[in-house]
C-alpha positions as MATLAB code, in Angstrom:
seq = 'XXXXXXXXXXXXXXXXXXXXXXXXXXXXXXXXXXXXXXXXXXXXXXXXXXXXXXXXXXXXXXXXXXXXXXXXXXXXXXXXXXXXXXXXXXXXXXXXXXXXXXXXXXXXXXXXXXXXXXXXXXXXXXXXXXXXXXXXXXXXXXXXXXXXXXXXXXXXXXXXXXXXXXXXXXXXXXXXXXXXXXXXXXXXXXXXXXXXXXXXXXXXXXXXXXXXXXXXXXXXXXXXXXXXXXXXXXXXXXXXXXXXXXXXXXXXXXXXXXXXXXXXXXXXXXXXXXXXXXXXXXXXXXXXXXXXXXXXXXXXXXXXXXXXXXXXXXXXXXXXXXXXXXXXXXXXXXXXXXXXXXXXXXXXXXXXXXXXXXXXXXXXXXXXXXXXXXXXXXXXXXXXXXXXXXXXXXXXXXXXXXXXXXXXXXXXXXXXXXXXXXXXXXXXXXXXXXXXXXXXXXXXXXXXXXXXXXXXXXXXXXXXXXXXXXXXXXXXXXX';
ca = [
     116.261   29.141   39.836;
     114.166   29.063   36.523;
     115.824   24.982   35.960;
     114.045   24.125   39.336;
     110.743   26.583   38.695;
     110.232   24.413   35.934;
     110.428   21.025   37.346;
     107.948   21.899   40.677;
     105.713   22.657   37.731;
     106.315   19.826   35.593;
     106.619   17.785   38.983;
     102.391   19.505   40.267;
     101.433   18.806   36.498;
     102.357   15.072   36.536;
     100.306   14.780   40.234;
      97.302   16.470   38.752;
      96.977   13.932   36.312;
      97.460   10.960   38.320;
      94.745   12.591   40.784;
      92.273   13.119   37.769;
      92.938    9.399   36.512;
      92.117    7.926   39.817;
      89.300   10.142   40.463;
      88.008    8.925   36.756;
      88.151    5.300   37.339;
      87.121    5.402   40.747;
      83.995    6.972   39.217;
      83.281    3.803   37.252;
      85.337    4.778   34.046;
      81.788    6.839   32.480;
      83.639    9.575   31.367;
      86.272    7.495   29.954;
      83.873    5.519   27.909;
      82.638    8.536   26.390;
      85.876    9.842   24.697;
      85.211   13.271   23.195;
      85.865   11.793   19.498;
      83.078    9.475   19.782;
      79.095    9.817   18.416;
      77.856    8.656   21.575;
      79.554   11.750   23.028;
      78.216   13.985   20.566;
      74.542   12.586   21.156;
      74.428   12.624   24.993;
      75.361    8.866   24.883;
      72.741    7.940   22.368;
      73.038    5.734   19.778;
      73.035    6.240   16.049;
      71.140    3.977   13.509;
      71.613    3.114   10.277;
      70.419    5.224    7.611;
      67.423    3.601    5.902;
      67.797    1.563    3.027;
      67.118    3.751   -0.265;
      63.652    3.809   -1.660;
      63.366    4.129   -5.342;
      59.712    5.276   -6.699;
      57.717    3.846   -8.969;
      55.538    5.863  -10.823;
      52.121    4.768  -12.080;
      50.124    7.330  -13.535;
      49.833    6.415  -16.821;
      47.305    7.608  -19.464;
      43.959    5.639  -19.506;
      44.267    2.600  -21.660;
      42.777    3.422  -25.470;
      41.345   -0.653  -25.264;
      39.235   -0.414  -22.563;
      35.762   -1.837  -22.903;
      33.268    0.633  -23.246;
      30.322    0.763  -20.528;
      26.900    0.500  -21.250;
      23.940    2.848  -20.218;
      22.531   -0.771  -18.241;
      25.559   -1.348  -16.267;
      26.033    2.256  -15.250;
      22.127    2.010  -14.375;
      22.533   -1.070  -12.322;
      25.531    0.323  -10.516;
      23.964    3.472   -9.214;
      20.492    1.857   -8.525;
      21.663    1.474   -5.120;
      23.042    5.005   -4.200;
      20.561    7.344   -6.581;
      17.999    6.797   -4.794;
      19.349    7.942   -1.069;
      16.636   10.195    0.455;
      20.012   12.147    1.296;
      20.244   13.221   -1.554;
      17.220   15.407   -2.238;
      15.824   17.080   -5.140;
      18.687   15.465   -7.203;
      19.854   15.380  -10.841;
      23.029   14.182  -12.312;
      24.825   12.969  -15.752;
      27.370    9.945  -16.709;
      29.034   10.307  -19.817;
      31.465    8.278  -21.698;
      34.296   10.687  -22.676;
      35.614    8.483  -25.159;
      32.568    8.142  -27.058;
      30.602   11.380  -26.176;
      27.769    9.391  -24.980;
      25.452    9.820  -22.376;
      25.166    6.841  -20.195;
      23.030    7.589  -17.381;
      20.786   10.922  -16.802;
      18.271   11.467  -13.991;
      16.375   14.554  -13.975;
      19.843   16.057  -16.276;
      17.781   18.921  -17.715;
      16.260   20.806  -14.790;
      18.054   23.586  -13.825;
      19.572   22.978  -10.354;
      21.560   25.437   -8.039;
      25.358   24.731   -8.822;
      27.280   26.661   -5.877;
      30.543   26.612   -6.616;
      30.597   24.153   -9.951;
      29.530   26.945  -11.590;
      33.214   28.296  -11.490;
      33.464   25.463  -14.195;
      31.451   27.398  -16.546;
      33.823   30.413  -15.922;
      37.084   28.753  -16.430;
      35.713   27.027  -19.424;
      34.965   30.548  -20.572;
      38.578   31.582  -19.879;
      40.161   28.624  -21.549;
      38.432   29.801  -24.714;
      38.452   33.836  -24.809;
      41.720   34.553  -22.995;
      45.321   33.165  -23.587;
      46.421   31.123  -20.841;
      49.785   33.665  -19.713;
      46.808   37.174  -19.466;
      47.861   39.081  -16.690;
      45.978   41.889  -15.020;
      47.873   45.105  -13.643;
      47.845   47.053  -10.641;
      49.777   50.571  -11.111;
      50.246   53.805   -8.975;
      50.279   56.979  -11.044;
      50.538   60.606  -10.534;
      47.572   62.556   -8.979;
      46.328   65.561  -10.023;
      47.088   67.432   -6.822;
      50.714   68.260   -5.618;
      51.869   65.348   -3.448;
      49.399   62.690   -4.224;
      49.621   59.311   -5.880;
      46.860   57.065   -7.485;
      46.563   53.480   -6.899;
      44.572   52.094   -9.806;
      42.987   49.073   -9.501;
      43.180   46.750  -12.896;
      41.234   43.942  -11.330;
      43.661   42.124   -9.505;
      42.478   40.185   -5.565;
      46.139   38.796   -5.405;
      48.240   41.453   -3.890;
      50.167   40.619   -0.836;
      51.386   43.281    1.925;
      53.211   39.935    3.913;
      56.802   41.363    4.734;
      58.307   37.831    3.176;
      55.696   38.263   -0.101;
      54.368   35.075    0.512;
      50.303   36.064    0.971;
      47.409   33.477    0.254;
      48.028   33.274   -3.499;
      50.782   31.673   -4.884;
      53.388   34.181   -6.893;
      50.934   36.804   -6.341;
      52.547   40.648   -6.941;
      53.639   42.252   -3.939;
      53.226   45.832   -2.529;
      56.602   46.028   -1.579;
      57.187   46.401   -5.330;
      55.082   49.063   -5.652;
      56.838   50.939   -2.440;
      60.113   49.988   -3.576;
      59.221   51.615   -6.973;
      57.414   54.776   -5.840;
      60.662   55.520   -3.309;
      63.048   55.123   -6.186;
      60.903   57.494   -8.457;
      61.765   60.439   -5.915;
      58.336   61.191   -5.809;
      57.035   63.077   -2.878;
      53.644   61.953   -1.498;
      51.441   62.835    1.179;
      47.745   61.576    0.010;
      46.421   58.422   -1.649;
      43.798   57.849   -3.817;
      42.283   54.785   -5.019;
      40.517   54.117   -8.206;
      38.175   52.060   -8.491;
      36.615   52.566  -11.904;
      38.121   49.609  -13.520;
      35.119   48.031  -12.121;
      31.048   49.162  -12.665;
      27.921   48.099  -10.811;
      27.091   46.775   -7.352;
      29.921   45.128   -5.066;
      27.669   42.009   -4.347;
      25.699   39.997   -6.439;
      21.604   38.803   -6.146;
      21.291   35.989   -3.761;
      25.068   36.736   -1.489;
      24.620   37.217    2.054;
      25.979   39.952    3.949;
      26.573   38.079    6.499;
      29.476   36.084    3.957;
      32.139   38.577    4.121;
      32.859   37.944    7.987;
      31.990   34.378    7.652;
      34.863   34.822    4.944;
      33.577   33.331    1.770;
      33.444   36.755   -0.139;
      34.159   40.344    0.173;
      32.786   42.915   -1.685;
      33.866   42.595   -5.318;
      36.664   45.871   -5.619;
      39.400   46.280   -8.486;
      42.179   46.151   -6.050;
      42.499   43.948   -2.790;
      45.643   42.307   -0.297;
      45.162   38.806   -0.542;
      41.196   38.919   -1.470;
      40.130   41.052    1.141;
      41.149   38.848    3.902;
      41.908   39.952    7.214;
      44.469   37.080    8.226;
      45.858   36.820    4.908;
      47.240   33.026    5.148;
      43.730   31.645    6.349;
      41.048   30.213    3.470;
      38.060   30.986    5.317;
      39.241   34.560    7.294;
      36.730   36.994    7.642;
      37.185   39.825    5.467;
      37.455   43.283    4.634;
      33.802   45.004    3.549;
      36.187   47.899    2.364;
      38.666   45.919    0.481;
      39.959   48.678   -2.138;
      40.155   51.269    0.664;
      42.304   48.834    2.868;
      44.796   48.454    0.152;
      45.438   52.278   -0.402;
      45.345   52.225    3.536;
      48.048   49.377    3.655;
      50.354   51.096    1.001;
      49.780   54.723    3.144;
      51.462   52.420    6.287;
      54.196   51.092    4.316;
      55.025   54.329    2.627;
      54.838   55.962    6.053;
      51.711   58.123    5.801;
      48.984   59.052    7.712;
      46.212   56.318    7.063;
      43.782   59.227    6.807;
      45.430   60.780    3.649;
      43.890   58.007    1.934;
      40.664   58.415    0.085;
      38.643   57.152   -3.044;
      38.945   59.095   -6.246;
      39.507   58.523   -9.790;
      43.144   58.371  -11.745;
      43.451   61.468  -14.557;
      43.334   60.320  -17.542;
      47.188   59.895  -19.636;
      48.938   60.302  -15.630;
      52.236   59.429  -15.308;
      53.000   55.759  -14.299;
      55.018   55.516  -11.214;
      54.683   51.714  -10.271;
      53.240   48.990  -11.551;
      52.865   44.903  -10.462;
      51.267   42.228  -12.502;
      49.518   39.424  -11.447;
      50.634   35.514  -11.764;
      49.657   34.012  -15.368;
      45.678   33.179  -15.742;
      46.316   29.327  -15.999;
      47.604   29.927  -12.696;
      44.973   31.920  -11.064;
      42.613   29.911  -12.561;
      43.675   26.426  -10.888;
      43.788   28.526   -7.559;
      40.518   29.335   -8.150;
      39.063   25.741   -8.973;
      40.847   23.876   -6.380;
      40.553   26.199   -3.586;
      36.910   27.705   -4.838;
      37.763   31.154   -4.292;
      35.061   32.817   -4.910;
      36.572   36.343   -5.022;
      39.197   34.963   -7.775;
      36.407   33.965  -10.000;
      34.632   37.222   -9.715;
      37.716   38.809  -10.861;
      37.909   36.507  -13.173;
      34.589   36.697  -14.810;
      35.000   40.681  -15.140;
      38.609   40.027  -17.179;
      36.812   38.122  -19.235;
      34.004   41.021  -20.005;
      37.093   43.453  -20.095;
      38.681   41.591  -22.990;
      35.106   41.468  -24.868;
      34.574   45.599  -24.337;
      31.899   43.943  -22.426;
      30.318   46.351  -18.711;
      32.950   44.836  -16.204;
      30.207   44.016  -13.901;
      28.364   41.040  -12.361;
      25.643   41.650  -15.448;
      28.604   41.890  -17.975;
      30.912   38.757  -16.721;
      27.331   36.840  -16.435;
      26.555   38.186  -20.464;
      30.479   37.274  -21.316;
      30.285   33.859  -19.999;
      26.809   33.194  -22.074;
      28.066   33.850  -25.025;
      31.133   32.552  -25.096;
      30.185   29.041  -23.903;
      26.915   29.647  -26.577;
      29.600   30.143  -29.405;
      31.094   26.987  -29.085;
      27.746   25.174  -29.125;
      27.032   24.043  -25.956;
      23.583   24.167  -25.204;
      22.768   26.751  -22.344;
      18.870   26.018  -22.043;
      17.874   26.436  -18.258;
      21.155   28.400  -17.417;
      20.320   31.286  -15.696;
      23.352   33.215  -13.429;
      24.024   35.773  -10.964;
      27.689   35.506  -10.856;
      30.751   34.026  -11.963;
      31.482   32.145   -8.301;
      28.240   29.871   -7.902;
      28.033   31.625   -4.559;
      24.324   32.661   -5.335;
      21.274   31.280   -4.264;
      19.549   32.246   -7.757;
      21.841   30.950  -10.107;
      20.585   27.583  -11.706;
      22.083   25.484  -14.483;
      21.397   21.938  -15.665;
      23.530   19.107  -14.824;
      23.506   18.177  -18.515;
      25.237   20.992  -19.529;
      28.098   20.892  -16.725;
      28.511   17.137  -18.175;
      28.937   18.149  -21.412;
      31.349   20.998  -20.749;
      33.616   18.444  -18.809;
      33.005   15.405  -21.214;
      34.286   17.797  -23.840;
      37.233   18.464  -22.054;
      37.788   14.872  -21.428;
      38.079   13.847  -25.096;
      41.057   16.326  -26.451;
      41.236   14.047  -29.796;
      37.786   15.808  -30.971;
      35.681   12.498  -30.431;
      33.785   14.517  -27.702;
      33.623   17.556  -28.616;
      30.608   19.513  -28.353;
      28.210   19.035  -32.393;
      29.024   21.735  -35.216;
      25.979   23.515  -35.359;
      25.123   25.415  -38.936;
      28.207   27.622  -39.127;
      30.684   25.608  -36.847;
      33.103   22.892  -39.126;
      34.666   20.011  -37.483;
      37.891   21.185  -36.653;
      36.557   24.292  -34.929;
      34.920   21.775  -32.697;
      38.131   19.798  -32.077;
      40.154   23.068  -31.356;
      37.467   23.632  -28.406;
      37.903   20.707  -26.781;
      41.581   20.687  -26.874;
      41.540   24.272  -25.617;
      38.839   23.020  -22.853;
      41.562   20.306  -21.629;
      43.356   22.186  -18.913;
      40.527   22.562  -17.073;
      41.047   19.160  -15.890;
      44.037   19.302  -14.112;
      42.561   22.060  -12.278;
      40.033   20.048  -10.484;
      40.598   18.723   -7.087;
      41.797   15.147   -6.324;
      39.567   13.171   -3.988;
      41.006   12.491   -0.674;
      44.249   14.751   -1.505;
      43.994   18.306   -2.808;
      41.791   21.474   -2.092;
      37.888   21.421   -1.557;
      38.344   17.399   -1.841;
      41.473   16.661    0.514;
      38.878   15.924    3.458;
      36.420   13.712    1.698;
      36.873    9.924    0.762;
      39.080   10.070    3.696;
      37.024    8.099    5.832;
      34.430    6.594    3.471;
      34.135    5.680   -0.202;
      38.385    5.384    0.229;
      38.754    3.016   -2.810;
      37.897    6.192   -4.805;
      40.554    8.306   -3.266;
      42.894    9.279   -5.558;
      40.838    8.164   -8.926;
      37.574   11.011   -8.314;
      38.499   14.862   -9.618;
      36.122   16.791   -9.186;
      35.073   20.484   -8.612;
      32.691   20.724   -4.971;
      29.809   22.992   -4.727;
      28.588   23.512   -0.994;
      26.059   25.788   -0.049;
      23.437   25.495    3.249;
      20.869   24.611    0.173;
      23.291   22.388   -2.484;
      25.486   20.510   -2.865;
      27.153   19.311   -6.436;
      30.782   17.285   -7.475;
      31.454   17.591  -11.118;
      34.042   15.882  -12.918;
      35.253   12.872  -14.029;
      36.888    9.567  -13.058;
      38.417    6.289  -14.187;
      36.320    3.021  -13.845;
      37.660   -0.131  -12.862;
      37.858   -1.360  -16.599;
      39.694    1.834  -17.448;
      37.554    4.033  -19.061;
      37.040    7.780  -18.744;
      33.510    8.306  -17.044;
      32.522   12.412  -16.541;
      29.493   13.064  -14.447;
      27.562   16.406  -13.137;
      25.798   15.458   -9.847;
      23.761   17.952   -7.986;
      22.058   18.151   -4.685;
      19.549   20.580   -3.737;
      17.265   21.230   -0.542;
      19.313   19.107    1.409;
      22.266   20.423    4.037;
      25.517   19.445    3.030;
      26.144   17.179    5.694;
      24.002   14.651    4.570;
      24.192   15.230    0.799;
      27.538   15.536    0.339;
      28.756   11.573    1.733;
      25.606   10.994   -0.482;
      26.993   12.191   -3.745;
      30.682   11.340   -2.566;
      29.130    7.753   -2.771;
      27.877    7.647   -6.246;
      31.236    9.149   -8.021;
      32.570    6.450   -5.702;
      30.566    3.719   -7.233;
      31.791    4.748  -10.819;
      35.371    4.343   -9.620;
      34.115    0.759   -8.601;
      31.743   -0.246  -12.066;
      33.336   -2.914  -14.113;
      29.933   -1.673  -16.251;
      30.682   -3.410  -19.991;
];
């Protein structure tokens, strides 16, 4: 009985398969084109193409050619003839310097003090470059309180803390607060209140000449020792409105993620010689301060500007940074005549400075040989003047690259294109100015610098009109 069980079902098997075979071909054969093994099976019976053939790169940034003809002050002249004198432009005033030489080649108006905006965040990181070492770090720590149960966040100046689960907030590498959970869990500690210090800072939140009306429009928040992501409210957007209670949100945000109620949290100040519990540090200066330039974060120069009166002894303060800044860039013999600041940001309607002196600053850093470096004065020697303007060189890879990175990446997109790529500049926009400041290479290969400033016109007409003239440079075959 089992011999003959087996052949009915050998026998049903073998008529099964002859049925599927017919009923496969007399469907046209599609499913036996597509064998299983095949890519055309695989891909829903599409086909593959070749890969592409390999593309090797060819770099070409090289450094700017030590030959190249110098310019003269009548060919820069007759260059810009044609775009200095757009009505678009305003009350304007601007500088063309010759980094190679340290020679001024064209100045209209250059000594009148003008309002910067935001190119006054080159005076700041100029100010860093020379005061501060380019790895300074500032510190946020939580410490014991002086009640049972209660921890003190102390704010050391730092905007960059992130709450994001992943840690990856607005700034780059910036010190998370999971740290500082993670920390204060493994300490044992037992908590039930937060306080947050905010002593590391003195004087008023906002400066003369900000708006209110800028911390929901998102280009400020009130300046506090401690933020999450600079006060912003979405934390991955440039331009999100922000927090008017920025140190208050943070101890708030750490009371969530340590599981307490929100309303435990409070202002106070640290006891002095407390026991550390936690501590994060921010990302290196040179990094914050290329953040800063190319994105013009204004909070992150604020910040910045009161490190800099920290390391001095100087009142961390809008009145202290300001003082900090003026003599440091005084020191190393730049001439500050008609400088007058609110802030460190350039977000202020009061602060003026010439375009001369923004020139000079960035023709300095232009020339890291010495050759342009700012004149010894009386107790200055030579090679002090050649350490400053090597020290001043970083500051310009930190400047935006027309038509590709930060404040620039939208402009000489669609106009002025021949000077995409070859413009770096830092922007300055405000509803009443509008500057570009830096440097570019002409069409004979030469360095140019240039400080060009707009005032009393909106931005929408003065900035294509200042876009233009940086433009030109890129374009003057001026020997």
């Amino acid at each position: 009985m089992g011999g003959l069980a087996a052949r009915r079902r050998r026998n049903l098997w073998i008529v099964f398969s002859i049925t599927l075979v017919v009923l496969l071909v007399a469907g046209g054969g599609v499913l036996l084109a597509l064998k299983p093994w095949t890519d055309e099976f695989r891909h829903g019976g599409l086909t593959i193409a070749a890969p592409p053939a390999p593309v090797r790169p060819f770099p070409q940034v090289v450094p700017a050619p030590s030959n190249a003809p110098s310019p003269t002050p009548s060919g820069i002249a007759g260059a810009l003839a044609r775009v200095v004198g757009n009505p678009d432009l305003g009350a304007f005033s601007g500088s063309v310097s010759d980094a190679d030489s340290s020679t001024v080649l064209w100045s209209g108006d250059s000594d009148k003090p003008m309002i910067p905006s935001s190119t006054a965040k080159i005076l700041t990181t100029a100010t860093a470059l020379l005061a501060l070492p380019q790895d300074h770090r500032v510190s946020t720590r939580v410490v014991a309180g002086a009640a049972p149960n209660e921890l003190v966040l102390v704010g050391g100046g730092d905007p960059t803390l992130t709450a994001q689960p992943d840690g990856n907030g607005y700034y780059p590498n910036g010190p998370r607060l999971s740290d500082l959970v993670a920390q204060i869990r493994a300490s044992g500690s037992a908590v039930d209140t937060i306080v947050v210090d905010v002593s590391a800072f003195a004087g008023p939140t906002l400066a003369p000449g900000w708006e209110p009306r800028d911390i929901p429009e998102g280009s400020i928040a009130p300046i506090e020792p401690v933020m999450i992501d600079g006060g912003r409210l979405d934390p991955l957007v440039e331009y999100s409105p922000r927090t008017a209670t920025p140190a208050l949100d943070a101890g708030r945000r750490l009371a969530i993620e340590l599981g307490l109620d929100m309303d435990r949290v409070r202002i106070g100040t640290a006891v002095p010689g407390a026991q550390e519990i936690a501590s994060v540090h921010s990302a290196p200066l040179r990094d914050r301060l290329r953040d800063m330039m190319v994105h013009s974060d204004n909070v992150l120069a604020e910040a910045i500007g009161r490190e800099l009166a920290a390391s001095v002894g100087a009142e961390p303060s809008f009145t202290g940074a300001v003082a900090t800044v003026t003599a440091t860039l005084s020191r190393a013999g730049f001439d500050l005549t008609g400088m007058s600041m609110q802030d460190n940001s350039g977000l202020s309607t009061e602060d003026r400075v010439p375009a001369r002196l923004l020139d000079k600053i960035l023709a300095t850093a232009a020339e890291p040989s010495g050759a342009g470096a700012v004149q010894p004065t009386n107790t200055m020697a030579r090679p002090e003047t050649d350490r400053i303007a090597v020290t001043l060189a970083p500051l310009l890879d930190d400047l935006p690259v027309a038509g590709a990175t930060g404040s620039l990446s939208n402009r000489y997109v669609n106009r002025d294109r021949a000077a995409a790529g070859w413009v770096r500049a830092k922007t300055g926009t405000l509803s009443v100015a509008s500057t570009l400041v830096g440097y570019v290479l002409d069409r004979d290969g030469r360095v140019l610098t240039f400080a060009l400033m707009s005032n009393d016109r909106p931005p929408e007409l003065s900035r294509p009109a200042l876009d233009a003239i940086a433009g030109t440079l890129r374009d003057c075959g001026c020997s």
